[in-house]
C-alpha positions in Angstrom: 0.0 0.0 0.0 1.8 3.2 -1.2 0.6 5.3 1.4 1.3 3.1 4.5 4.2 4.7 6.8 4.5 1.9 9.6 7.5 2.9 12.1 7.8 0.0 14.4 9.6 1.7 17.1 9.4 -1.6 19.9 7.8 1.0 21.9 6.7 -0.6 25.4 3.6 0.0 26.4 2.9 2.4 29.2 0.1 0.2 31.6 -0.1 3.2 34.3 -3.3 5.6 33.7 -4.2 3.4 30.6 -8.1 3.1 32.1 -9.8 5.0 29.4 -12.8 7.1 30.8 -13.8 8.7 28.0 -12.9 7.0 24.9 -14.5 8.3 21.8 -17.0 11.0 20.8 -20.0 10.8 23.4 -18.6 8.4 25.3 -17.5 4.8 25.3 -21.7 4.0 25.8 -22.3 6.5 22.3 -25.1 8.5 24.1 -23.5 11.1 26.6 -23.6 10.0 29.4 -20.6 7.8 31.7 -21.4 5.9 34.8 -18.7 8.0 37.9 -18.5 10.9 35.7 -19.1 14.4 37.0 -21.0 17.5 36.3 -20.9 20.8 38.1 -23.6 20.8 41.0 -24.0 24.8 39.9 -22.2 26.7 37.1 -21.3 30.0 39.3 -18.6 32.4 37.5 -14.8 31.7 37.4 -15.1 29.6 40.7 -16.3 27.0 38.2 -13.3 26.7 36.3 -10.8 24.4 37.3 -8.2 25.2 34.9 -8.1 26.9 31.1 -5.3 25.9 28.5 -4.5 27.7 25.3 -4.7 25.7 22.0 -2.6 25.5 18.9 -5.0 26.1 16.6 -8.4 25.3 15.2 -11.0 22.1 16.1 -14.3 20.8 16.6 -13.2 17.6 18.1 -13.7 16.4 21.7 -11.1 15.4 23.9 -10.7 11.2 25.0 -9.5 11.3 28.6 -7.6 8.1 29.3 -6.9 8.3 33.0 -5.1 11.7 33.9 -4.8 12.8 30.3 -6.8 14.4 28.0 -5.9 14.3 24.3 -6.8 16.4 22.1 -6.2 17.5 18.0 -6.2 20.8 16.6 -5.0 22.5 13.1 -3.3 25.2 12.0 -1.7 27.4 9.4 -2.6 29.2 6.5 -4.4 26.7 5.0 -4.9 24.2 8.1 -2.2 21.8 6.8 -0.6 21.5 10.2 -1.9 18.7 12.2 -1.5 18.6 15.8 -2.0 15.9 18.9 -1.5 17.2 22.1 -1.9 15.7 25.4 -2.5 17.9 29.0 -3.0 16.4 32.5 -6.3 16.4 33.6 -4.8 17.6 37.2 -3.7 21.2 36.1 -4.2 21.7 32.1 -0.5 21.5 31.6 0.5 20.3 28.3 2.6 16.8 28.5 3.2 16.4 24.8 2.3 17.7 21.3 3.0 15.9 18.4 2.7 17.9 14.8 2.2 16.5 11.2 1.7 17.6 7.9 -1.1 16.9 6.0 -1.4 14.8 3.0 -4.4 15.2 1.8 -7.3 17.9 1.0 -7.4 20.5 3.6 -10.5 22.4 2.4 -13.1 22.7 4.4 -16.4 25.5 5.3 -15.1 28.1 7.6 -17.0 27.0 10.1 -15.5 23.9 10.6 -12.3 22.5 10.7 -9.5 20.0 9.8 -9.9 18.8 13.0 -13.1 17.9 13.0 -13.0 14.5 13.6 -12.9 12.9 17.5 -10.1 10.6 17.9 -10.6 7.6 19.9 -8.2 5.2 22.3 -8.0 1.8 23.3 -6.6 2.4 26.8 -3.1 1.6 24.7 -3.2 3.9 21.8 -4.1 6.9 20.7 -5.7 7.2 17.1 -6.7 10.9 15.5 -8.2 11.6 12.1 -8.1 14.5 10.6 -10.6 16.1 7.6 -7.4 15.7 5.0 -7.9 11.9 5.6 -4.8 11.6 7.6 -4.8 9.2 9.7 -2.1 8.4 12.5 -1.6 6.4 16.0 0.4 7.1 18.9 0.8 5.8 22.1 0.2 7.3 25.4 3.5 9.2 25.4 3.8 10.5 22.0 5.5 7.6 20.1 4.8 7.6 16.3 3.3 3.3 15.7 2.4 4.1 12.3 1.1 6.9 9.8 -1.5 6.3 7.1 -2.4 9.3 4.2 -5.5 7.2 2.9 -6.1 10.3 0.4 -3.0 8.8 -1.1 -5.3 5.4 -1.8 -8.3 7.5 -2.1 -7.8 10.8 -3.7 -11.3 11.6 -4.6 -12.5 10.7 -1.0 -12.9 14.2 -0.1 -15.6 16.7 0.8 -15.5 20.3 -0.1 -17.8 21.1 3.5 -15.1 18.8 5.1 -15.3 16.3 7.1 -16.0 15.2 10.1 -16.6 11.5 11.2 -15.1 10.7 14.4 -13.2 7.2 15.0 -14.0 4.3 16.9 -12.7 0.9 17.8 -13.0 -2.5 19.0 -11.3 -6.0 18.8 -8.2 -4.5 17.6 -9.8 -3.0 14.5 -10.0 1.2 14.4 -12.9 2.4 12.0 -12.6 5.6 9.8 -15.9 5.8 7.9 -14.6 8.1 4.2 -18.4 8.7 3.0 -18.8 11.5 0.4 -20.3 11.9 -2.9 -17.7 10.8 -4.4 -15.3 7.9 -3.6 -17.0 6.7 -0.5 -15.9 4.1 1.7 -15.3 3.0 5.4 -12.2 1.2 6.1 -11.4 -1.8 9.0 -7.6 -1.3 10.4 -5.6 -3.1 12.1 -4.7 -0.8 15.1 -1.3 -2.6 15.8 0.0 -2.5 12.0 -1.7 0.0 9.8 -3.3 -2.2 7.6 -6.4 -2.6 5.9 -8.3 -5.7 7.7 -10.7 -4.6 5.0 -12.9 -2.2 2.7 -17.1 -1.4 2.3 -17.5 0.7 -0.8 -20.5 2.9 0.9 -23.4 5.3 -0.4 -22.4 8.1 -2.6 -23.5 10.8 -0.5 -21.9 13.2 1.6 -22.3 11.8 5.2 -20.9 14.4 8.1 -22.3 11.8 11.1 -19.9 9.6 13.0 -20.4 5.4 13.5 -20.9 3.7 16.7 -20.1 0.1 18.5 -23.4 -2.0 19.0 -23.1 -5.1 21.6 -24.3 -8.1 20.1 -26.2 -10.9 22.2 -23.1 -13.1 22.3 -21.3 -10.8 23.7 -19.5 -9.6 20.6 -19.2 -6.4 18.9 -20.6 -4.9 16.2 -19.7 -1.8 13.9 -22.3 0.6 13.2 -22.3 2.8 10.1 -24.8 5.0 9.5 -25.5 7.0 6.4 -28.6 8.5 4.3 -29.7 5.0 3.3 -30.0 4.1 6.6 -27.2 2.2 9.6 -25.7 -0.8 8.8 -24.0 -3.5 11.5 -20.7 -5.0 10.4 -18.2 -7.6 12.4 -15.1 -5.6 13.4 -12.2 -8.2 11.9 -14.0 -9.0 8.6 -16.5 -6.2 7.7 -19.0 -9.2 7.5 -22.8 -7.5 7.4 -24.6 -8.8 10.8 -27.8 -6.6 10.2 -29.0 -3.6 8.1 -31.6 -0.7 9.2 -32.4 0.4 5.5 -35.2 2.9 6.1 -32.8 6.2 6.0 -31.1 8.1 8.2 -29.7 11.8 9.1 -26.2 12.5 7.7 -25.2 14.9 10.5 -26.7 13.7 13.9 -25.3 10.0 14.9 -27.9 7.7 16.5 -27.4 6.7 20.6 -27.2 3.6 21.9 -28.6 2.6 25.4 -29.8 -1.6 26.8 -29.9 -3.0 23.3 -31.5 -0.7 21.4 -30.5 1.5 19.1 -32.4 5.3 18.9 -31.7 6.2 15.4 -32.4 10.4 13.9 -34.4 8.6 11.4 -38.2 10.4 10.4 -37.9 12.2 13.4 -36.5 9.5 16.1 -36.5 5.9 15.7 -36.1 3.4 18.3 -35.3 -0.6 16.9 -33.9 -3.7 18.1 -31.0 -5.2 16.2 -31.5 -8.1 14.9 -30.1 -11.6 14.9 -27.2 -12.2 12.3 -29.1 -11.6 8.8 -32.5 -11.0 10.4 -34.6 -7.7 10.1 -34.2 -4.9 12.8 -37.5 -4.8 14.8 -39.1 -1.1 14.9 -40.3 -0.5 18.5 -41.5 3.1 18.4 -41.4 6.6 15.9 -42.0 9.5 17.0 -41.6 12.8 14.6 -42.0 15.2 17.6 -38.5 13.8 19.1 -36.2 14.8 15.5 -32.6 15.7 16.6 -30.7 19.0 14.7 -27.1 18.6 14.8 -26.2 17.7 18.4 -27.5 13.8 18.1 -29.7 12.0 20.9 -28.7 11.7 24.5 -30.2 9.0 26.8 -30.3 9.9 30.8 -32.4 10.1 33.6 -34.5 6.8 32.5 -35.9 9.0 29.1 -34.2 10.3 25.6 -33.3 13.3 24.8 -33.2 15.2 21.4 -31.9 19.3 20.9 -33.0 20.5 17.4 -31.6 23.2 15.7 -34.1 25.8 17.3 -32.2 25.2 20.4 -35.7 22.8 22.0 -34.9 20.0 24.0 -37.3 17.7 23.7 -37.9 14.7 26.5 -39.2 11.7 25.6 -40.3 8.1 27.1 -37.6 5.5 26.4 -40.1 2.8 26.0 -42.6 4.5 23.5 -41.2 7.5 22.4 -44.4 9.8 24.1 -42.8 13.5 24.1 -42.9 13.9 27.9 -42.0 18.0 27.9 -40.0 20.5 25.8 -37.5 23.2 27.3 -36.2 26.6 25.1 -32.3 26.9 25.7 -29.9 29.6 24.6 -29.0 28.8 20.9 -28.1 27.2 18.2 -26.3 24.5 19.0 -23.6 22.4 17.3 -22.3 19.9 19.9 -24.0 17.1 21.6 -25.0 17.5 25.6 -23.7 15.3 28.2 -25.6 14.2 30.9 -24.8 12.5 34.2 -27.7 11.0 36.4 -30.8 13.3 36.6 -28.4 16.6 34.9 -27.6 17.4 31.8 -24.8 20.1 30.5 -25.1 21.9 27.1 -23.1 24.2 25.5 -24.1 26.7 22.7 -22.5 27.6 19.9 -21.9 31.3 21.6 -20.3 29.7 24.7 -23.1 29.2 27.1 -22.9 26.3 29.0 -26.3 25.4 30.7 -26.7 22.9 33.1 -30.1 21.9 33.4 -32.4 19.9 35.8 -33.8 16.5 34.1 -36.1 16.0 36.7 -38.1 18.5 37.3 -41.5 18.3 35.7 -40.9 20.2 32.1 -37.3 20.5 33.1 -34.9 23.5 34.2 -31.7 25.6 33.4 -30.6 25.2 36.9 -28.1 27.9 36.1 -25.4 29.2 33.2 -21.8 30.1 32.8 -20.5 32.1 29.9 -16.9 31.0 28.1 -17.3 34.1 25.7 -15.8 31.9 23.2 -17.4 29.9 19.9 -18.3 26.7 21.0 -18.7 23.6 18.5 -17.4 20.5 19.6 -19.0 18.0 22.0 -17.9 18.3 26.1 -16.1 15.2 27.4 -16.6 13.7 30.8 -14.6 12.4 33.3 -14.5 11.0 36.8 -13.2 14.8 38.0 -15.3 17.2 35.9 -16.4 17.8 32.4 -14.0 19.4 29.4 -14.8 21.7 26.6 -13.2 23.3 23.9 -13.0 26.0 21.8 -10.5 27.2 18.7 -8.6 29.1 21.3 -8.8 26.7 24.5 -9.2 23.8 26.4 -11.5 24.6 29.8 -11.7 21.9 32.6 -15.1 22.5 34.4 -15.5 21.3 37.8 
């Protein structure tokens, strides 16, 4: 493969703070919320700032805490064609390490997004980061280069001129990076130790901005979950084998949630189904057109599940039948994806208001605000100590 870079450095693995908290976009559960995670019990001025780091340049992706470090990717430059990993302690914002590239590929993108778009994910070992050029690289914990991949090299009309934007994930030693455009679109198995290709799904032509998930199979096993415009399809990590297909559409910007089995899919409004066996249908439990997501994507918490349009409405809704249960107006728009923990939720507009609001109370509550006075469009991360956000210009610890 002309554009695989492997360094095999006999790096040894680091096993101290390799418990991964928060390991992918959303969360290792791929609906917000963490089980020992914390949120704020009142947002109350600079008191509720635990520490603020400057950035390197320009992102929309969310951090992936992996015990006391947070690590993050930004972009910068004239045309964005510097690619940066960094990595802070969670204790006091410092910065431990910051690795920089140079992108290979296609670094256009809509000024308001980025480069960095894409979430990068972690294995507890590893540290893997994707970038809107289609770059695609793994480190370990410390900094060490494992290997390098430029898959615009092997795909050069796998591009988007919006950019884009699908985070990673992984399982079973197999990362994910899902490549959907209108053009050469296609989602790609690798091997996380060597770089390779494990394999390839030649997927829909459409441009497809939202980001795949990890379904748990009744065996025990894994699943990938690709969703697209046509709908979210189930694959085996090692062999890209299909295991089930949901074919009855789907957004291309919100990414569905996952939460006891079943899957809540942005699809005609909200839809809630129950994977099926290998090869068997998906069955349907409920619809509900009052519960559509905008951009952030569904959050489940507090026993119901949770959808934000574009308005800036957050809408609750009953997990078993998808009965709206009460709407709430927040301070809009909003581009990332709440977080919630227990009976609270935190949400952050794209002007920099985080809210953190009351689940339980009867139509539900801004229990009260803090203002970054920053753009805010990535997703907050959680974490057993407090809750992170970003901006172009920082990284904020809230606690």
């Amino acid at each position: 493969m002309k554009s695989l870079h492997l360094l095999f450095l006999g790096v040894l693995l680091v096993s101290a703070d390799t418990q991964a908290s928060w390991t992918n976009w959303r969360g290792p559960r791929f609906n917000g919320t963490q089980d020992g995670a914390r949120l704020p019990e009142k947002l109350s001025g600079p008191e509720s700032v635990a520490w603020e780091t400057p950035l390197p340049g320009r992102g929309l992706s969310s951090p992936v805490i992996v015990g006391q470090r947070a690590f993050l990717t930004a972009s910068s430059g004239g045309k964005q064609e510097r690619l940066h990993v960094i990595c802070f302690s969670t204790v006091d914002g410092s910065k431990i390490w910051e690795r920089t590239f140079l992108a290979t590929g296609r670094t256009m993108s809509h000024e308001k997004t980025s480069v960095a778009a894409p979430t990068p994910t972690s294995d507890g070992q590893f540290v893997y980061a994707l970038y809107s050029s289609n770059d695609l690289v793994c480190l370990d914990l410390d900094g060490n280069l494992i290997w390098f991949r430029g898959l615009g090299l092997d795909h050069p009309n796998a591009s988007n001129s919006l950019g884009m934007s699908s985070s990673l994930v992984t399982t079973d030693g197999v990362v994910l990076a899902q490549i959907e455009n209108d053009s050469e679109s296609l989602a790609l198995g690798i091997d996380t130790r060597s770089g390779e290709n494990l394999w390839k799904l030649e997927r829909p032509k459409m441009a497809n901005w939202c980001s795949p998930t990890i379904a748990s199979r009744s065996d025990g096993s894994k699943a990938f979950c690709l969703q697209s415009g046509k709908g979210v399809l189930a694959v085996a990590p090692r062999t890209g084998k299909t295991i089930w297909d949901y074919s009855e559409g789907a957004s291309t910007v919100a990414s569905s949630a996952h939460h006891e089995g079943i899957i809540y899919a942005p699809s005609h409004g909200l839809t809630a189904f129950k994977p099926g066996a290998e090869g068997q249908p998906v069955e349907q439990i409920w619809r509900s057109g009052q519960l559509r997501p905008g951009t952030a994507s569904p959050v489940i918490a507090d026993g119901k599940v949770f959808a934000l349009n574009d308005g800036g409405v957050l809408s609750a809704g009953e997990l078993a039948t998808g009965k709206r249960l009460w709407q709430l107006r927040l301070k809009g728009p909003f581009s990332s994806t709440p977080v919630a923990v227990g009976n609270k939720m935190l949400a952050v507009s794209e002007k920099g208001v985080v809210q953190l609001i009351d689940l339980s109370k009867p139509e539900g509550e801004v229990m009260s605000e803090l203002d970054l006075k920053e753009t805010v469009l990535g997703t907050p991360s959680l974490a057993e100590d407090g809750v992170y956000v970003r901006s172009d210009a920082k990284l904020w610890k809230l606690k």
